[in-house]
C-alpha positions as CSV (number, residue, x, y, z in Angstrom):
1,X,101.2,107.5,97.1
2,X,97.9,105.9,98.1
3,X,96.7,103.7,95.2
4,X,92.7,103.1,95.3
5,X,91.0,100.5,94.1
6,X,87.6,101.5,91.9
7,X,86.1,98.1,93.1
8,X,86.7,99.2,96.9
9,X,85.8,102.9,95.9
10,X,82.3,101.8,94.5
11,X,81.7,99.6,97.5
12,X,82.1,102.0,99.4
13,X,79.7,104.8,98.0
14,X,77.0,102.4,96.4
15,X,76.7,100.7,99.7
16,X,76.1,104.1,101.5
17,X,73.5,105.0,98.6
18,X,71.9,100.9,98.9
19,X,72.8,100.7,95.4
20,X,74.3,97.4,94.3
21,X,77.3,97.2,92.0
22,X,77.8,93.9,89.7
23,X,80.7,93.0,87.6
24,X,80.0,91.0,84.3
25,X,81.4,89.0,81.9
26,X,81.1,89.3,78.1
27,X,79.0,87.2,77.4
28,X,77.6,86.0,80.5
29,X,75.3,83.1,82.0
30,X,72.0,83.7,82.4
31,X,72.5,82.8,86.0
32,X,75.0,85.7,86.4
33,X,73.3,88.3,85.1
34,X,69.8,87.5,86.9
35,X,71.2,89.2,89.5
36,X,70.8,92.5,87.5
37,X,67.4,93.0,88.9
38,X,67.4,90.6,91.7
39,X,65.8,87.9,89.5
40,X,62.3,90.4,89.4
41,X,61.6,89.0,85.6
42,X,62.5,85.4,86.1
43,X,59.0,86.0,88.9
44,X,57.2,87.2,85.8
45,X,58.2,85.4,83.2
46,X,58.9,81.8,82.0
47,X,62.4,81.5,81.1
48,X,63.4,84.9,80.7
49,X,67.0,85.4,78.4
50,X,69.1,87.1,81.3
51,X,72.2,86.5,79.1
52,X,71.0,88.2,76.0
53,X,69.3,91.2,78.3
54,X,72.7,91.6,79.6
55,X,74.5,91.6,76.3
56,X,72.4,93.9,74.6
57,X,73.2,96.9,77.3
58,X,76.8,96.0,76.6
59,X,76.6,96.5,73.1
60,X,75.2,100.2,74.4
61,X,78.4,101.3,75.9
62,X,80.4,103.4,74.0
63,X,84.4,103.2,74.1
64,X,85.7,104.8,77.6
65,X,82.4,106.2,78.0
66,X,79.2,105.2,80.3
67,X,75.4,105.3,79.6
68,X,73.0,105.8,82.1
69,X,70.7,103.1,81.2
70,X,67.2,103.0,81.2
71,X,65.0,99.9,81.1
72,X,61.3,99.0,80.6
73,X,60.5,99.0,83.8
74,X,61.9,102.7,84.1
75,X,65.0,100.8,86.3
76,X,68.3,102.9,86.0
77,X,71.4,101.4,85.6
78,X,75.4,102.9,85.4
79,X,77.1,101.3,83.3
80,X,80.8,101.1,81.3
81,X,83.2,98.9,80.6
82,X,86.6,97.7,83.3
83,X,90.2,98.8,81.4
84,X,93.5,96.9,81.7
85,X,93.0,93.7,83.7
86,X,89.4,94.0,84.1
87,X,88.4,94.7,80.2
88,X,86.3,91.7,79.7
89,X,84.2,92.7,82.0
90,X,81.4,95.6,82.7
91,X,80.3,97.5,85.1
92,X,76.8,97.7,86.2
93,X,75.3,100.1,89.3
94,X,72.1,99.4,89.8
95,X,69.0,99.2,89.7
96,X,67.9,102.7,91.3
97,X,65.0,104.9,90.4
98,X,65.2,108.8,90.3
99,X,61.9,109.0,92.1
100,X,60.0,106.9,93.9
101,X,57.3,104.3,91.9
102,X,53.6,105.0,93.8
103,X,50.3,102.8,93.3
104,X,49.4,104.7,89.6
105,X,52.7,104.1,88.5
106,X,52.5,100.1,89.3
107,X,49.0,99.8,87.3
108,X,51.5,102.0,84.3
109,X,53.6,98.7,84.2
110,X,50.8,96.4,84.3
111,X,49.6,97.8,81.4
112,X,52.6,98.4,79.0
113,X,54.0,94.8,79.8
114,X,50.3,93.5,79.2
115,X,50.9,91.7,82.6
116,X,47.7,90.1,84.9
117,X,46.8,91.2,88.3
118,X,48.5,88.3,89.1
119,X,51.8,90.1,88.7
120,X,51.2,93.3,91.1
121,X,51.8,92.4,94.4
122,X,56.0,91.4,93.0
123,X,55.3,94.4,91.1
124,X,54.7,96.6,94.3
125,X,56.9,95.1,96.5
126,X,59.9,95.0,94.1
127,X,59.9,99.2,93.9
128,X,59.7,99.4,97.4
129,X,63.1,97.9,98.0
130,X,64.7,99.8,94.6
131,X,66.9,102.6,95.9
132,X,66.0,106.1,94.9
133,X,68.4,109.3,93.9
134,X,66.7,112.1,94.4
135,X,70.0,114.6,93.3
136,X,70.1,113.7,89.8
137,X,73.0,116.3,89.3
138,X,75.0,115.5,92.2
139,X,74.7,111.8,91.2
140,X,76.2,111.7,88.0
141,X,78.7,114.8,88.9
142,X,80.0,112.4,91.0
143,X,80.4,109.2,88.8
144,X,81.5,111.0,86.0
145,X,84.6,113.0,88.4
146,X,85.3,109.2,89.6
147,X,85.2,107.3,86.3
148,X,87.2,110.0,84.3
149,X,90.2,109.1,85.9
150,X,89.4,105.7,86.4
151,X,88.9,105.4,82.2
152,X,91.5,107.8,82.3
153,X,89.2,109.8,80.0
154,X,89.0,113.5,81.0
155,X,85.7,114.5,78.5
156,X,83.8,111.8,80.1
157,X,80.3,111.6,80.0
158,X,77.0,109.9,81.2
159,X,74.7,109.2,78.0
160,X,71.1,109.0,79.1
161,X,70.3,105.7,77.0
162,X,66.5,103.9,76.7
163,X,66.5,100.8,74.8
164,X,62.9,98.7,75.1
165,X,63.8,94.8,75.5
166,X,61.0,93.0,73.1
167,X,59.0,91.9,74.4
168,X,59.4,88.0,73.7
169,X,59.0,86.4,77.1
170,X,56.0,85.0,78.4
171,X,54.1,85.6,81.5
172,X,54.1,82.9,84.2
173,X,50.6,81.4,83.9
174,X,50.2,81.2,87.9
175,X,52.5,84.1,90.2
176,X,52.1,82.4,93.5
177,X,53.9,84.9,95.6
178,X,53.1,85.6,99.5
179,X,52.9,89.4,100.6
180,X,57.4,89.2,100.5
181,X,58.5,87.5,97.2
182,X,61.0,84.8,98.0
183,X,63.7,85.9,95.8
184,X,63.3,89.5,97.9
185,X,63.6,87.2,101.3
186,X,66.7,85.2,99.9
187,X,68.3,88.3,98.8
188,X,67.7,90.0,102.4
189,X,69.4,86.7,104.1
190,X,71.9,86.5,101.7
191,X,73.2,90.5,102.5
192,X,72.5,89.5,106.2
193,X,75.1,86.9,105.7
194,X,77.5,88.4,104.2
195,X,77.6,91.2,106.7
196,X,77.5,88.5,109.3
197,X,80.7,86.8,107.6
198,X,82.4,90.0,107.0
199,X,82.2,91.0,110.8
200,X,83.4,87.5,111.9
201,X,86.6,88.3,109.7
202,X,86.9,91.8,110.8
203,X,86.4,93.5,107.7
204,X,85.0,96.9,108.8
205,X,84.2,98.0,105.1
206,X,82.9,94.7,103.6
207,X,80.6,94.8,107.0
208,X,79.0,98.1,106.3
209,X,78.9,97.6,102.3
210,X,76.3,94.8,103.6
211,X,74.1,96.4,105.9
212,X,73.9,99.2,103.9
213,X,72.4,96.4,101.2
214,X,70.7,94.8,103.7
215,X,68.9,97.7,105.2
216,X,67.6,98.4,101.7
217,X,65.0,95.5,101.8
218,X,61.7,96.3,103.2
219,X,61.0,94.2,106.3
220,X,57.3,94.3,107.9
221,X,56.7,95.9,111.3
222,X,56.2,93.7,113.9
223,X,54.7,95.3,116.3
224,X,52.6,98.5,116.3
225,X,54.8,101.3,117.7
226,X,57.4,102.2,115.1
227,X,59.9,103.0,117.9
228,X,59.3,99.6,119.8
229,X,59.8,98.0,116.7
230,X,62.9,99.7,115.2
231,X,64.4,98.9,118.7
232,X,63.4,95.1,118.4
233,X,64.9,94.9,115.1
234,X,68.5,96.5,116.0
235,X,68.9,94.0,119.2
236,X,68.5,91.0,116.9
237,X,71.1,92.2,114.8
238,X,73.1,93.2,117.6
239,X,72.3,89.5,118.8
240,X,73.4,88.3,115.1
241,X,76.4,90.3,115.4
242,X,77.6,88.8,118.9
243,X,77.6,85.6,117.1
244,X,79.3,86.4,114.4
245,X,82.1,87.5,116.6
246,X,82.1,84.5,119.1
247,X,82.1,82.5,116.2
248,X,85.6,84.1,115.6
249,X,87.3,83.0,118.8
250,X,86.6,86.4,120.6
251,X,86.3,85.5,124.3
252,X,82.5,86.2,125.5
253,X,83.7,88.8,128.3
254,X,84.6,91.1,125.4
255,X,82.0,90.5,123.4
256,X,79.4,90.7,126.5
257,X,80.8,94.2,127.4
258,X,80.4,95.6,123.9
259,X,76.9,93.9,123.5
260,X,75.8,95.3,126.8
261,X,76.4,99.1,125.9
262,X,74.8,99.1,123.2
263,X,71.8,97.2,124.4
264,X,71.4,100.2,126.9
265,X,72.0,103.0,124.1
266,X,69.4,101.4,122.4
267,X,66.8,101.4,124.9
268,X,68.0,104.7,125.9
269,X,67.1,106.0,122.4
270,X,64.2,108.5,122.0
271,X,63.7,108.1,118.1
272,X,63.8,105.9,115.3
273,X,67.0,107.8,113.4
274,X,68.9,107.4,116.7
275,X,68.2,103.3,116.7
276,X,69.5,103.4,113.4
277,X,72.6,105.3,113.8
278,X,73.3,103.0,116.2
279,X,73.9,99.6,113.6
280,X,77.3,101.3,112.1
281,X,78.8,102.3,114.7
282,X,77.6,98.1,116.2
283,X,79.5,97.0,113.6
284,X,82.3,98.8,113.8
285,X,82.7,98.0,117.5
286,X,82.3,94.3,116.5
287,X,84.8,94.1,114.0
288,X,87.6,95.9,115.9
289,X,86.9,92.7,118.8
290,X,87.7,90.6,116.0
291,X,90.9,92.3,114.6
292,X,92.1,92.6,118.3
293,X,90.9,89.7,120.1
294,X,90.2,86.6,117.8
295,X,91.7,83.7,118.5
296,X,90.3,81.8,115.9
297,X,93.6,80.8,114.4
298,X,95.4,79.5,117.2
299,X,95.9,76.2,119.2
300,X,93.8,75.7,122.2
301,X,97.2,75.8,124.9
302,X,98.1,79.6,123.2
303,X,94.6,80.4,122.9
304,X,94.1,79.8,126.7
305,X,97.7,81.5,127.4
306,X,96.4,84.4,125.4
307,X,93.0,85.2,127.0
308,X,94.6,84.4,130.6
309,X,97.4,87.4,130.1
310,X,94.5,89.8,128.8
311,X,92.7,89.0,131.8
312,X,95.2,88.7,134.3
313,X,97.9,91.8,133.0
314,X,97.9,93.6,135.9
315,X,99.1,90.0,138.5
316,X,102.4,88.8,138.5
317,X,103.3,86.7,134.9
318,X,106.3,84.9,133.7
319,X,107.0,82.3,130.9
320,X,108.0,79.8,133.9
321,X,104.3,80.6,136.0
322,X,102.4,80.3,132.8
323,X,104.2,76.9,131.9
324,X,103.0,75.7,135.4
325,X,99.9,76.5,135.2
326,X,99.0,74.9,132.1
327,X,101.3,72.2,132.6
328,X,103.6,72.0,129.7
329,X,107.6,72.1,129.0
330,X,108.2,75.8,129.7
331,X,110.8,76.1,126.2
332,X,107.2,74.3,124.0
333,X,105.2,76.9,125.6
334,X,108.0,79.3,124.3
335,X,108.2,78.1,121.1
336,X,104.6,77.4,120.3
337,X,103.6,81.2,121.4
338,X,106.3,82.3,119.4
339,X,105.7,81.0,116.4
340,X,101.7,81.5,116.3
341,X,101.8,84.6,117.8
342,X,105.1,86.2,116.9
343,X,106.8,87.5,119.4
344,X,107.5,86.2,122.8
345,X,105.4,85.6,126.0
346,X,107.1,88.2,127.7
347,X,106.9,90.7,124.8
348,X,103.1,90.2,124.7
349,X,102.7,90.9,128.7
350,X,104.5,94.1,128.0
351,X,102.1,94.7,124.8
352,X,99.2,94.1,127.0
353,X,99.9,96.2,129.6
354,X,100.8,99.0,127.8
355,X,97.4,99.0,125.8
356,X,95.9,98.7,128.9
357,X,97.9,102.3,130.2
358,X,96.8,103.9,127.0
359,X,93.3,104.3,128.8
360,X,94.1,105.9,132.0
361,X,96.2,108.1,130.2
362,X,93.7,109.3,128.5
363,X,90.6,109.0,130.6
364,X,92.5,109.8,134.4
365,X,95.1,112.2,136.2
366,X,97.0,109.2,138.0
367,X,100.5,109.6,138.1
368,X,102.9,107.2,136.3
369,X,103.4,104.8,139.7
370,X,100.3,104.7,140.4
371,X,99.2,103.7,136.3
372,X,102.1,101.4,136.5
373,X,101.2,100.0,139.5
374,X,97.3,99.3,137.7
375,X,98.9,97.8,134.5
376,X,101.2,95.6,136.0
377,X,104.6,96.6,135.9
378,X,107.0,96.2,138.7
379,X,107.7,100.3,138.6
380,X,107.5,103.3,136.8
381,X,110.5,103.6,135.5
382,X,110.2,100.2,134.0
383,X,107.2,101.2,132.7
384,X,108.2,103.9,130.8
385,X,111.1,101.8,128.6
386,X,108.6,99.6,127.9
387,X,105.9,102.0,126.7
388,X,109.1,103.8,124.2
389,X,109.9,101.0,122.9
390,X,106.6,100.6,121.6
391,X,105.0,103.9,121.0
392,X,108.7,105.4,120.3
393,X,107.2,108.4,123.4
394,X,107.2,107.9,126.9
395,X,103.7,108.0,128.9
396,X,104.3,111.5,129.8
397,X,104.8,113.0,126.1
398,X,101.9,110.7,124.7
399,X,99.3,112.0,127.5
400,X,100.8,115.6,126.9
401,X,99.7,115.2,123.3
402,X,96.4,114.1,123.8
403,X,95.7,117.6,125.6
404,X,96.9,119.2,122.8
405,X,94.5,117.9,120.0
């Protein structure tokens, strides 16, 4: 049986949606729970009481139940509390809107929170970067399936809740903000990085959890032609990516190849939806060179040994050649690959060579010699033990079962 983890589960939707999922204590820092609405009212006001904003919502929530919460500034919030080992702290999803905020709706706010003109331009720019759910129904269908089981309560509901915050705090007597608030460009690079550290380790979901974050921020156009400019913006991330992934140990030829087809899928693109489609499947890509080629975590002598068998599988390679080349005791060699790598040199030019057969397998009608012969292996029939013992089928059966997916 599959066991899932809520905290992976919500990850994993709210980051398709853009929608940001915070766990809190109770009670909480101020510091902590500024991250509610991406520190918004700490650019309004002087010394606004994060902690007891955060506490009051708790006190909100119903046992095993969750309230759809409702602030002052018409921001939505999910919220209910952990069971079992995570009962001391909440849940919060959020912010989102159910519609989008337009220009009449950012003079509403300056009125009811008796805020300047000072205050609109964090005003306006803050909504633009909220997340909207337009299927209301859907929505909270959705949640209240998921957090039924998860509460383990089967009547579970979504209570609509609005609760004003008094209004205590005090405007800031000067908002000095340029056209992007800096708390909206440190929360942009801060996603960036994270997705940027996730790809590095490999972690495929954490990556796209990220961007999905990430490409929730509004970023200005740089240049006038909205296709010219959507492409621009993809082949610096692509560029940001390609670091990442060096930066894991992946050897550049790997990386360069990856990098290089999508570079030409991007230019080949006709429309702005087909750039972005593009950044997931990037990432993905990325973070599968990292899980299969990172050498990050091993000494320079197997590192080497490593990249010179994937590049060199289909030439003649033993344990005493290898040795030679790189100069060292041929039973060190043996014992250092062994013990970082975990199995023997031997085992790993079989490994190799294999994975390399899987391709033109699958992608050509050569016959076994002749795939042998590509892959490195002294014949066919010494080929075919090999590929058994690791796929448990021989070459013949696995291509036959390719055809008949």
């Amino acid at each position: 049986m599959i066991v899932m983890n809520l905290q992976d589960v919500l990850r994993d939707i709210l980051g398709a949606l853009r929608v940001q999922y915070l766990l809190l204590n109770n009670p909480c820092s101020s510091l902590e729970a500024s991250s509610l609405d991406f520190q918004f009212r700490d650019q309004l006001y002087e010394n606004f009481d994060y902690a007891s904003f955060a506490g009051s919502i708790m006190k909100l929530v119903p046992d095993e139940s969750v309230i759809d919460y409702r602030d002052d500034f018409g921001l939505h919030y999910l919220v209910f509390q952990g069971r079992g080992a995570e009962s001391s702290v909440y849940f919060f999803l959020g912010p989102y809107l159910y519609r989008p905020y337009t220009e009449k709706d950012y003079h509403r706010l300056l009125s009811e929170h008796e805020l300047s003109e000072n205050a609109m331009e964090a005003i306006r720019w803050y909504f633009k970067r909220i997340p909207v759910v337009f299927d209301v129904v859907s929505w909270r269908h959705l949640f209240s399936t998921l957090l039924s089981r998860y509460l383990a309560n089967p009547d579970v509901e979504i209570l609509s809740v609005t609760h004003d915050q008094p209004k205590t705090a005090k405007e800031k007597p000067s908002i000095s903000l340029s056209s992007i608030p800096y708390t909206s460009i440190e929360a942009r690079y801060n996603a960036e990085q994270k997705m940027l550290d996730a790809i590095r380790h490999g972690d495929i979901s954490e990556a796209l959890y990220y961007q999905n974050i990430f490409m929730g921020f509004q970023i200005d156009q740089r240049v006038p032609d909205r296709l010219r400019n959507a492409k621009d913006m993809v082949i610096a991330a692509s560029t940001a990516m390609r670091k990442a992934v060096q930066q894991a140990q992946v050897h550049p030829l790997y990386i360069d190849a990856v990098s290089g087809q999508f570079i030409r899928e991007i230019e080949q693109a006709e429309t702005e939806p087909q750039v972005s489609a593009l950044v997931p499947r990037m990432i993905r890509h990325y973070c599968l060179l990292v899980q299969t080629y990172s050498r990050e975590h091993y000494s320079s002598i197997v590192r080497d040994l490593l990249n010179f068998i994937d590049f060199h599988y289909m030439e003649p390679l033993s344990l005493e050649g290898l040795s030679d080349k790189y100069s060292v005791n041929k039973n060190y060699l043996s014992t250092r690959f062994h013990k970082e790598v975990g199995m023997t040199v031997t085992d790993y030019i079989n490994l190799t060579r294999v994975r390399r057969s899987l391709t033109l397998l699958s992608s050509t009608t050569l016959s076994m010699t002749e795939i042998a012969e590509q892959c490195g292996f002294s014949d066919a029939n010494y080929f075919t033990r090999r590929f058994r013992m690791i796929h448990g089928i021989t070459p013949s059966e696995y291509r036959k079962s390719l055809h008949r997916k």
